[in-house]
PDB file of N, CA, C and O in Angstrom:
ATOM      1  N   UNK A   1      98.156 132.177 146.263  1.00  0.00           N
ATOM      2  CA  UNK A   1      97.548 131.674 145.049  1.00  0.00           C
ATOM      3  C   UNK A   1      98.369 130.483 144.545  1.00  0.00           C
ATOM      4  O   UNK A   1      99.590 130.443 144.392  1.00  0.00           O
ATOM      5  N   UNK A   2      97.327 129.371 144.282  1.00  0.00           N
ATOM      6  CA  UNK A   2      98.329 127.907 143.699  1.00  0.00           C
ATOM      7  C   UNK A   2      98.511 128.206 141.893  1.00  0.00           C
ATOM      8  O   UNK A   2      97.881 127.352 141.270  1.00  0.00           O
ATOM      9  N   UNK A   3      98.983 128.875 141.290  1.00  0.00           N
ATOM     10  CA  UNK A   3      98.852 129.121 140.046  1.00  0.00           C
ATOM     11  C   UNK A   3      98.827 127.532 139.689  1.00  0.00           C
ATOM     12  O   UNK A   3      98.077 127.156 138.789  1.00  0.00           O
ATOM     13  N   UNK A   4      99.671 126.566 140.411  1.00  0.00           N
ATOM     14  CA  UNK A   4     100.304 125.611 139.452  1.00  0.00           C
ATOM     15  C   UNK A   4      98.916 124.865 140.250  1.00  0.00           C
ATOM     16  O   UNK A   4      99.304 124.955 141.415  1.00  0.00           O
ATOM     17  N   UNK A   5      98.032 124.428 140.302  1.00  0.00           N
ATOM     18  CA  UNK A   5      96.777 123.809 141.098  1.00  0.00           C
ATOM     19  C   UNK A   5      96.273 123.889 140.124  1.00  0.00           C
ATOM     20  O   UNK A   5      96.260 122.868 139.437  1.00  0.00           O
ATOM     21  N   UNK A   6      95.590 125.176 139.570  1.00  0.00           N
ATOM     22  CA  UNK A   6      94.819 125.842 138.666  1.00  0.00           C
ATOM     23  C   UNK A   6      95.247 125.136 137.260  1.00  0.00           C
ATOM     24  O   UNK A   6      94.400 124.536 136.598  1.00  0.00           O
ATOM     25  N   UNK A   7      96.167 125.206 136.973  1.00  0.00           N
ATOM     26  CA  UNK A   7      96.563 124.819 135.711  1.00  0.00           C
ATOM     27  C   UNK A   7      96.332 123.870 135.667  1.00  0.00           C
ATOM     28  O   UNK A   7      95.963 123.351 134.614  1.00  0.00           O
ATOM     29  N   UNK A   8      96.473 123.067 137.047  1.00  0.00           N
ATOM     30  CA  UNK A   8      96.709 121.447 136.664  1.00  0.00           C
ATOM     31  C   UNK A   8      94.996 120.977 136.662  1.00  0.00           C
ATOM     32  O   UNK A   8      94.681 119.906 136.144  1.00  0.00           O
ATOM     33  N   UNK A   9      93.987 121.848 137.264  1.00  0.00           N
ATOM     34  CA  UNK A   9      92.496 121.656 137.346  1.00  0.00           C
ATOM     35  C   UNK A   9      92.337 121.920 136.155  1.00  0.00           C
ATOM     36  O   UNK A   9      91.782 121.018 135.529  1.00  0.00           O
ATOM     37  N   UNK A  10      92.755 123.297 135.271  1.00  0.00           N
ATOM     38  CA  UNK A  10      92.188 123.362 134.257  1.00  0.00           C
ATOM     39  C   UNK A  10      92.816 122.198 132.892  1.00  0.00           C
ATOM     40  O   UNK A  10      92.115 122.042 131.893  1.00  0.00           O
ATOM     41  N   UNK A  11      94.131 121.486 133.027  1.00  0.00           N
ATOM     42  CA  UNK A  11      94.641 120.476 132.299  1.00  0.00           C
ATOM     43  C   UNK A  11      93.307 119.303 132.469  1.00  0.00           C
ATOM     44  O   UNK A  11      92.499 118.918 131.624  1.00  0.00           O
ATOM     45  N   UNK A  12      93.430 119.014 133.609  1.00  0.00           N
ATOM     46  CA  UNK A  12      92.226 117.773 134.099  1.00  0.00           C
ATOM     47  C   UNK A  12      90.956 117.932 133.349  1.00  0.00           C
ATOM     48  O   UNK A  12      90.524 116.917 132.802  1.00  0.00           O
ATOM     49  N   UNK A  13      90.314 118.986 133.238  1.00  0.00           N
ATOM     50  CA  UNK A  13      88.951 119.074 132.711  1.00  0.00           C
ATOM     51  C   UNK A  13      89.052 119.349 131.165  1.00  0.00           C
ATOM     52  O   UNK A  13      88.067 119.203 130.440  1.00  0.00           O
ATOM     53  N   UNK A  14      90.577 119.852 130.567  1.00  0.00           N
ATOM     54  CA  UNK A  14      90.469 120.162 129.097  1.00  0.00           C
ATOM     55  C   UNK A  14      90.629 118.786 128.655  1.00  0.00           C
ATOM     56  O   UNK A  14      90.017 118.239 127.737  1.00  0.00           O
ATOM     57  N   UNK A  15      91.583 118.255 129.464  1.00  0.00           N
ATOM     58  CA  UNK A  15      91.688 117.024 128.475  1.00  0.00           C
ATOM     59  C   UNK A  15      90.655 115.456 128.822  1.00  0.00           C
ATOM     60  O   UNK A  15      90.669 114.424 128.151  1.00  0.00           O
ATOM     61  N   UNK A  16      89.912 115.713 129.945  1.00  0.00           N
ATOM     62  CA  UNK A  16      88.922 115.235 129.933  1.00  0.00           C
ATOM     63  C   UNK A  16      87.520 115.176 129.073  1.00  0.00           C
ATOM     64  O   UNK A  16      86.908 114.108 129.037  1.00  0.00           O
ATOM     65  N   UNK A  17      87.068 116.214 128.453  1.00  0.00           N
ATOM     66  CA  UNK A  17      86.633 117.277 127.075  1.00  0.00           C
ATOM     67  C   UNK A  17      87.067 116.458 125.792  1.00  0.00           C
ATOM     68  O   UNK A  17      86.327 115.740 125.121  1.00  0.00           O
ATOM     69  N   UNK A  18      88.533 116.729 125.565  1.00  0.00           N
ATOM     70  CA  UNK A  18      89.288 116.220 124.348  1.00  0.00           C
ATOM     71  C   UNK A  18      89.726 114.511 124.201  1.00  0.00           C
ATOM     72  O   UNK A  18      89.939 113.874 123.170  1.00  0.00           O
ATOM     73  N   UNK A  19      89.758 114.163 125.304  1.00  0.00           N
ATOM     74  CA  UNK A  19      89.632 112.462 125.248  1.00  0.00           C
ATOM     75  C   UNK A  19      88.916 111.768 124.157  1.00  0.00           C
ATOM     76  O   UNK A  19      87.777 112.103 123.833  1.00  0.00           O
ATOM     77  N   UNK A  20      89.664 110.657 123.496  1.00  0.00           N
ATOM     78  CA  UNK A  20      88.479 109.839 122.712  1.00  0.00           C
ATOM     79  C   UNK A  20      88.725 108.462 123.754  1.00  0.00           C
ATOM     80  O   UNK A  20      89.504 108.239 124.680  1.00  0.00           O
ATOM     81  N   UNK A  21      87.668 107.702 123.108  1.00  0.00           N
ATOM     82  CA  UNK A  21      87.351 106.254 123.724  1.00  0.00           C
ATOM     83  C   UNK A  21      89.076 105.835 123.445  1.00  0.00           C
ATOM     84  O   UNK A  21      89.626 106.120 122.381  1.00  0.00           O
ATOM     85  N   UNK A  22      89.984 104.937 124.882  1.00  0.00           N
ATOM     86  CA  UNK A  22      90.537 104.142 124.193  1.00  0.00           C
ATOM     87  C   UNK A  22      90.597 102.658 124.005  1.00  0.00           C
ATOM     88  O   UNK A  22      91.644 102.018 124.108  1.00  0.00           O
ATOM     89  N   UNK A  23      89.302 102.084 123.694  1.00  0.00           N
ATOM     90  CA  UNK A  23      89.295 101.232 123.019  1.00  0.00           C
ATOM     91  C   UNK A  23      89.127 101.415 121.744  1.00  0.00           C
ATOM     92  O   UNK A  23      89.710 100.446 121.258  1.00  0.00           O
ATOM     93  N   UNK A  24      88.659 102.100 120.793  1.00  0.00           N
ATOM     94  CA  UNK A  24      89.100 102.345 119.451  1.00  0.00           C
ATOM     95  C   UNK A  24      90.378 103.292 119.301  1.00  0.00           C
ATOM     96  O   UNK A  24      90.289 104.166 118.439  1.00  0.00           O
ATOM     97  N   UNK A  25      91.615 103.210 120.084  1.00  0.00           N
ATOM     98  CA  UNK A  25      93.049 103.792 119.828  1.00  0.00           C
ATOM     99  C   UNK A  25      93.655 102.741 119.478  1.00  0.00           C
ATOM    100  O   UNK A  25      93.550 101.683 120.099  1.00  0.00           O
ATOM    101  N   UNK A  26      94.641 102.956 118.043  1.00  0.00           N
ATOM    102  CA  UNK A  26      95.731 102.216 118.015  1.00  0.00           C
ATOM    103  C   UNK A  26      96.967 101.936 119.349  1.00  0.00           C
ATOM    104  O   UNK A  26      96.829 102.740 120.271  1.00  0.00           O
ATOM    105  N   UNK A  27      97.880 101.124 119.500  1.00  0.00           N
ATOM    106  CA  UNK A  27      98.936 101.487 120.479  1.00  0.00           C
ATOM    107  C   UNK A  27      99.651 103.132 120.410  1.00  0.00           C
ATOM    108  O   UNK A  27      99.960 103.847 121.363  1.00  0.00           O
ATOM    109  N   UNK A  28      99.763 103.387 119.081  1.00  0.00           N
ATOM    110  CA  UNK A  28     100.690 104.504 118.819  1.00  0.00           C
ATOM    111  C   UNK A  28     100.037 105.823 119.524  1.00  0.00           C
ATOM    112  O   UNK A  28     100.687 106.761 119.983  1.00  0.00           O
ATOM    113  N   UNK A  29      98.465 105.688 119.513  1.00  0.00           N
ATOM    114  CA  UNK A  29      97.616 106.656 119.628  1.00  0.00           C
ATOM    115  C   UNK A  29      97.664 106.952 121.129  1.00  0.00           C
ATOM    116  O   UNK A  29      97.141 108.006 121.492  1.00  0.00           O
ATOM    117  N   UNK A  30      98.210 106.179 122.024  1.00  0.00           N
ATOM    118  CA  UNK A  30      98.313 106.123 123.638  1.00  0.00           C
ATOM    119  C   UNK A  30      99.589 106.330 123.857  1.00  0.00           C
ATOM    120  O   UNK A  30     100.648 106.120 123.264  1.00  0.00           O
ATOM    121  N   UNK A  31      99.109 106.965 125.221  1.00  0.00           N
ATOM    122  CA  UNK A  31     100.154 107.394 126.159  1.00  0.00           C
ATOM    123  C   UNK A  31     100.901 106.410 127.430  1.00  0.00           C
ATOM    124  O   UNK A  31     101.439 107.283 128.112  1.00  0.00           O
ATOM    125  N   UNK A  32     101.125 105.458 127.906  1.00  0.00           N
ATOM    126  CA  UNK A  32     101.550 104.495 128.703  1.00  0.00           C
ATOM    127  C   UNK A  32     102.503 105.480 129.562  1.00  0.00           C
ATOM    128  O   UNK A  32     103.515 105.972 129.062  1.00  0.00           O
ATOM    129  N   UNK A  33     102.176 105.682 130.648  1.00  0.00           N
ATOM    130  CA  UNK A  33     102.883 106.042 131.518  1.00  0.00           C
ATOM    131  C   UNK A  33     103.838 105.530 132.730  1.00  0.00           C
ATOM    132  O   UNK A  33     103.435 104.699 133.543  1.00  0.00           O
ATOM    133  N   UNK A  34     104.403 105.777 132.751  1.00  0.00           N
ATOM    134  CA  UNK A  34     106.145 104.904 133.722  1.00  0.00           C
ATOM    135  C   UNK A  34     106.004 105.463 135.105  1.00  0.00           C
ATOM    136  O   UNK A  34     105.384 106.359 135.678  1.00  0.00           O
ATOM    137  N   UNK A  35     106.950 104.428 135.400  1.00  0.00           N
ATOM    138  CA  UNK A  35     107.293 104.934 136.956  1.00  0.00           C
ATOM    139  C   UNK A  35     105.796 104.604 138.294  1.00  0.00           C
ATOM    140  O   UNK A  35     105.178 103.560 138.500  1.00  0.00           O
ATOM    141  N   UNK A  36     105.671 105.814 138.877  1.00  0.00           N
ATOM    142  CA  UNK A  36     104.620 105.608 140.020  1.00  0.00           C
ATOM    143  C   UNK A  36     103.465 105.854 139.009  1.00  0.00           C
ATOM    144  O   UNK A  36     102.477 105.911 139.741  1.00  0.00           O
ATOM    145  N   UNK A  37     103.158 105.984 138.069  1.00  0.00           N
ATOM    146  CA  UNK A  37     101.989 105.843 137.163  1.00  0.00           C
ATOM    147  C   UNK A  37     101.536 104.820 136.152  1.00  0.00           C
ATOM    148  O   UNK A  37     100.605 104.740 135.351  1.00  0.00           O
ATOM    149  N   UNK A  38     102.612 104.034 136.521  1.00  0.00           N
ATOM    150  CA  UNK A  38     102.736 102.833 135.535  1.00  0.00           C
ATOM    151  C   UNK A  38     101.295 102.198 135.635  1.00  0.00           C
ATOM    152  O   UNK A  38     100.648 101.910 136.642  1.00  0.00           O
ATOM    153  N   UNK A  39     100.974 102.059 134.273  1.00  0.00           N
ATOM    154  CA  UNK A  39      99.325 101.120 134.090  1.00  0.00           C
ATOM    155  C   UNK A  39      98.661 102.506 133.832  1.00  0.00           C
ATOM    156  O   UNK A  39      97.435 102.394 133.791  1.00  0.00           O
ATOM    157  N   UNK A  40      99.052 103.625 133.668  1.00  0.00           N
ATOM    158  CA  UNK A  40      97.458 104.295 133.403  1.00  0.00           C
ATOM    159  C   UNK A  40      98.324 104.717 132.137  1.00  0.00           C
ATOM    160  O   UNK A  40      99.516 104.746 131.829  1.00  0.00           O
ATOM    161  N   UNK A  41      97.021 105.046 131.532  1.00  0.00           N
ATOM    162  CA  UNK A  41      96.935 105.034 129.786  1.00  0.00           C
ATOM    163  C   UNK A  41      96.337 106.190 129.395  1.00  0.00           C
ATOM    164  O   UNK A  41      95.131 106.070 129.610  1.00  0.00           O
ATOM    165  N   UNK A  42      96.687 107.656 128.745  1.00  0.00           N
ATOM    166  CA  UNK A  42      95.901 108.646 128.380  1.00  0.00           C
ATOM    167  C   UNK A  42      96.713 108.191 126.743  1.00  0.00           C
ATOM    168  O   UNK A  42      97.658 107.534 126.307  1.00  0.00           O
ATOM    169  N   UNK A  43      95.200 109.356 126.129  1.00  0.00           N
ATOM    170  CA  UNK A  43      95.113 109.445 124.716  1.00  0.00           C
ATOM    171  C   UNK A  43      96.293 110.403 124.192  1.00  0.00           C
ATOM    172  O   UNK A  43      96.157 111.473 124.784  1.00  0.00           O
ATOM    173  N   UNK A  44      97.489 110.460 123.249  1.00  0.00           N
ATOM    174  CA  UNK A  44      98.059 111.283 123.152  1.00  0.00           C
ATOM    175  C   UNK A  44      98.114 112.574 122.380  1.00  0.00           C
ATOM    176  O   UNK A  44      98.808 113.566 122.600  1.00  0.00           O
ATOM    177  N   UNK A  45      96.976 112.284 121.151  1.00  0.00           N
ATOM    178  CA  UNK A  45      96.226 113.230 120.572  1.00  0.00           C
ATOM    179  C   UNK A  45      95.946 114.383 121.484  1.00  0.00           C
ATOM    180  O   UNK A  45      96.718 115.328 121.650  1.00  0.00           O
ATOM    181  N   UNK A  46      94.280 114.169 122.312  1.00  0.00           N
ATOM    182  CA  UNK A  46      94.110 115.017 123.543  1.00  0.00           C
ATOM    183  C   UNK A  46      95.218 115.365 124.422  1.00  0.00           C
ATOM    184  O   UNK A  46      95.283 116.540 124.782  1.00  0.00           O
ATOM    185  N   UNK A  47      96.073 114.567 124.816  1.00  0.00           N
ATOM    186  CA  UNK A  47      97.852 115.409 125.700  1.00  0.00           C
ATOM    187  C   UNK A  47      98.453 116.232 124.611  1.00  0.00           C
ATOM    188  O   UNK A  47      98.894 117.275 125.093  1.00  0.00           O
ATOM    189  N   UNK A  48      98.594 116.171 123.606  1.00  0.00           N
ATOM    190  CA  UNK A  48      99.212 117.138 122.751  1.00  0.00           C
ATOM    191  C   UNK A  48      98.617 118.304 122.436  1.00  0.00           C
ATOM    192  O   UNK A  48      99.243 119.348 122.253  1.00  0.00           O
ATOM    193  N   UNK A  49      97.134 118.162 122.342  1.00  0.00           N
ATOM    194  CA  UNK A  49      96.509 119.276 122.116  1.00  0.00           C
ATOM    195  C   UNK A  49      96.569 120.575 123.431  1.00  0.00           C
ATOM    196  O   UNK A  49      96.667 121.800 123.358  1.00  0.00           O
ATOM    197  N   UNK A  50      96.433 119.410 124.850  1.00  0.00           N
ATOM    198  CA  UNK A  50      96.332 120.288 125.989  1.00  0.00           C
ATOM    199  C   UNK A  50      97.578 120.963 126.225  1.00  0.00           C
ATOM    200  O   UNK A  50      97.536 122.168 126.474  1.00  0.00           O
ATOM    201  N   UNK A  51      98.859 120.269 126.178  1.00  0.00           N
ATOM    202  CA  UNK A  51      99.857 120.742 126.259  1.00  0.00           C
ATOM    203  C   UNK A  51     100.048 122.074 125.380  1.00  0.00           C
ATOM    204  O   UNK A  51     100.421 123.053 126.026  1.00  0.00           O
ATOM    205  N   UNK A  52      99.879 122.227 124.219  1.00  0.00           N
ATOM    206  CA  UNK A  52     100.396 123.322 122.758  1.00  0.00           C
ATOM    207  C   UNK A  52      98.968 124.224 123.584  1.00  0.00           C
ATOM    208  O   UNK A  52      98.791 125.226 122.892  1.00  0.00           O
ATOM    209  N   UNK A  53      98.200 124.220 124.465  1.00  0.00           N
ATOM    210  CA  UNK A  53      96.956 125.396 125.166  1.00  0.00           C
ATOM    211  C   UNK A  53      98.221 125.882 126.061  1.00  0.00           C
ATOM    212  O   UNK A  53      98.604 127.048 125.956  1.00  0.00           O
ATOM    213  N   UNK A  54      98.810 125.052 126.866  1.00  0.00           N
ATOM    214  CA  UNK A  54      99.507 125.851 127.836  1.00  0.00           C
ATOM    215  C   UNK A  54     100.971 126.502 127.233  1.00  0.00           C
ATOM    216  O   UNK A  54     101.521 127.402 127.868  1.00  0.00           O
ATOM    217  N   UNK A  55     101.506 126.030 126.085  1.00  0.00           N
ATOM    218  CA  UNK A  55     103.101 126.909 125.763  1.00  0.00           C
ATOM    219  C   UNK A  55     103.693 125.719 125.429  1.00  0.00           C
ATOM    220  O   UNK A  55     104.714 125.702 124.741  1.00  0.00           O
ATOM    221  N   UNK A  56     103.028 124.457 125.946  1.00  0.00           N
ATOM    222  CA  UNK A  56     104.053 123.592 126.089  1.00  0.00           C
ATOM    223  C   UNK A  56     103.961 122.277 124.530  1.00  0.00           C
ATOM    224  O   UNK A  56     102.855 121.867 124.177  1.00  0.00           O
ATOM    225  N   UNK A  57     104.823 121.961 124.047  1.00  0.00           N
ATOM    226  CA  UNK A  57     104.502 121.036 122.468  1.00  0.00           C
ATOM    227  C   UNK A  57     105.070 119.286 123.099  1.00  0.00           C
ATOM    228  O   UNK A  57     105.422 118.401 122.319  1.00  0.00           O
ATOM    229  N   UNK A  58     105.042 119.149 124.356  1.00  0.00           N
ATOM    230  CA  UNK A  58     105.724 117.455 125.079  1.00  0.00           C
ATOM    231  C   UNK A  58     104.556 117.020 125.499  1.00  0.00           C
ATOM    232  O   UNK A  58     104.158 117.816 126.350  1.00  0.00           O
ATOM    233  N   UNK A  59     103.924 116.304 125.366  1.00  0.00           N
ATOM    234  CA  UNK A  59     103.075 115.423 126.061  1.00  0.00           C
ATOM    235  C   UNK A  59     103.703 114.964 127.202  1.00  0.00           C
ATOM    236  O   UNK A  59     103.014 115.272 128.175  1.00  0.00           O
ATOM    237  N   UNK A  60     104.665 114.387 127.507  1.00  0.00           N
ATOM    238  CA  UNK A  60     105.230 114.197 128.842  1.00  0.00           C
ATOM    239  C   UNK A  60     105.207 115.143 129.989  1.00  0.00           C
ATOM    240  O   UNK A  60     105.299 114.971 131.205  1.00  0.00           O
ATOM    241  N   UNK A  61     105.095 115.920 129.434  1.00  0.00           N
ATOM    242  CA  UNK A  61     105.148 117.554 130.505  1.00  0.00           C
ATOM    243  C   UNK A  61     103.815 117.687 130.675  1.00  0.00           C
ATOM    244  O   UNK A  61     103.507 118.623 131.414  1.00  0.00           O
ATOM    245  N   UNK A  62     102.628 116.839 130.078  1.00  0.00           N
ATOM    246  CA  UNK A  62     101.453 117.325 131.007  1.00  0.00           C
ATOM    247  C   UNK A  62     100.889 116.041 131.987  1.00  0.00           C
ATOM    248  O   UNK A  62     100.233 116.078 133.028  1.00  0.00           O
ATOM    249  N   UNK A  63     101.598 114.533 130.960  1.00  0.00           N
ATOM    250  CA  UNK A  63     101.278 113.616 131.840  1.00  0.00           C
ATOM    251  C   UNK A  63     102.008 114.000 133.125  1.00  0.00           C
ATOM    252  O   UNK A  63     101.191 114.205 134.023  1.00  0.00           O
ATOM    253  N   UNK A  64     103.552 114.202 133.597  1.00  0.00           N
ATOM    254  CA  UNK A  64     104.473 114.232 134.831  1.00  0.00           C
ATOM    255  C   UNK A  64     103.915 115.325 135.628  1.00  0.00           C
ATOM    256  O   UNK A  64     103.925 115.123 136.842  1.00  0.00           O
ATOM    257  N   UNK A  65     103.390 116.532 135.188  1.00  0.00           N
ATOM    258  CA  UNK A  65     102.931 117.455 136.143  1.00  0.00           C
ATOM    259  C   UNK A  65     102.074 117.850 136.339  1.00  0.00           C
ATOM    260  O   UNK A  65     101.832 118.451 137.385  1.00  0.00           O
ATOM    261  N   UNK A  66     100.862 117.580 134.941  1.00  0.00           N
ATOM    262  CA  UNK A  66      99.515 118.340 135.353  1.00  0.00           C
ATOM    263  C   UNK A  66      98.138 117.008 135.391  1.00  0.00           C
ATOM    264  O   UNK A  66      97.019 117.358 135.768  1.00  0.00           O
ATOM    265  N   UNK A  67      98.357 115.738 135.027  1.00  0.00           N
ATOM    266  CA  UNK A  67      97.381 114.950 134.743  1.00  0.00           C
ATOM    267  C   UNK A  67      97.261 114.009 136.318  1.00  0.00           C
ATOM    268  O   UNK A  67      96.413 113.126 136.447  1.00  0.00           O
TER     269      UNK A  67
END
């Protein structure tokens, strides 16, 4: 069993759900991601919300492992 697959399918589709448009986000309201992800942009509202579903209160911890 991939527990950690699952989570990361069910991260993908919650916060796909909870997304707003980001062209009406301020900068503050986005997520800019580093490294080998550099250039992609999630909403950080929706990452915070998905994260505090799984235990977790970092938005970084769902962009690095589950998005």
């Amino acid at each position: 069993m991939d527990a950690h697959g699952y989570r990361r399918d069910y991260v993908s589709a919650f916060y796909r759900i909870m997304e707003r448009p980001m062209d009406g986000l301020d900068r503050k309201e986005k997520y800019y991601c580093r490294r080998d992800k550099k250039g992609i942009v999630y909403d950080r509202q929706a990452m915070l919300y998905v994260s505090r579903q799984l235990g977790h209160n970092r938005v970084s911890v769902i962009a690095g492992n589950y998005l």
